[in-house]
C-alpha positions in Angstrom: 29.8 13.2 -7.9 28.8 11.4 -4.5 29.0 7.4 -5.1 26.0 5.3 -2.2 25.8 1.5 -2.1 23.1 -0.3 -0.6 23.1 -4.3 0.1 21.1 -6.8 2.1 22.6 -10.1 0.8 23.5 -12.6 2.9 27.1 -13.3 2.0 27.8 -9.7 2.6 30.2 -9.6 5.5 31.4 -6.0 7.7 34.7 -6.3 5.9 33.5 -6.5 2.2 31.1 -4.2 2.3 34.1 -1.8 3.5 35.9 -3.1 0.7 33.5 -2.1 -1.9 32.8 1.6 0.1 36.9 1.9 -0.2 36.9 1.1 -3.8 34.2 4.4 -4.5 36.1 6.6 -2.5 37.0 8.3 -6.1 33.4 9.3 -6.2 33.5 11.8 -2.9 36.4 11.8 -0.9 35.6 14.5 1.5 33.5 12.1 3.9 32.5 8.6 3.9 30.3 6.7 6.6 28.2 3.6 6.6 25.1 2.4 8.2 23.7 -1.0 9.0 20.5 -2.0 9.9 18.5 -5.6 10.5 21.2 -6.9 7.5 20.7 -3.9 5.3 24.2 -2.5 4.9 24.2 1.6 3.0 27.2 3.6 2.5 28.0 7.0 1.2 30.7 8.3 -0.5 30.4 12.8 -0.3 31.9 15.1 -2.8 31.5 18.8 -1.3 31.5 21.4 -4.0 28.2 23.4 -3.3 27.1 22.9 0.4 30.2 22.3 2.6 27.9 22.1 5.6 28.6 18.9 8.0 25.0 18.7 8.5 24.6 17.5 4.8 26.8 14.6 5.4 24.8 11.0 5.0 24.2 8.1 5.2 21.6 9.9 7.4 20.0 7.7 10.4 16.6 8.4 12.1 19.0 9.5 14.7 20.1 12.7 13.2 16.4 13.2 11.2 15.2 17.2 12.4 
């Protein structure tokens, strides 16, 4: 089961936001990435059982959007 968090408080620094993305890692371990934007922090943990495409790997950014 893939594991996301998503925060835009304050106090929420770079290295604990990590922290807590670290601590889900049990919930996909087969890729984890993070995304910041104006103070909004998202991160995805990514289990791969069905699609084991790269493409399908998140958080996604309007970078990447097709």
């Amino acid at each position: 089961m893939c594991g996301i968090i998503l925060t835009n408080f304050q106090s929420v620094t770079v290295k604990s936001f990590n922290k807590a993305l670290k601590l889900m890692n049990h919930r996909g371990p087969d890729f984890q990435d993070s995304l910041e934007i104006n103070g909004f922090y998202m991160g995805h943990n990514r289990l791969s059982v069905i699609d084991l495409d790269n493409r399908s790997n998140q958080p996604l950014s309007k970078d990447n959007l097709h």
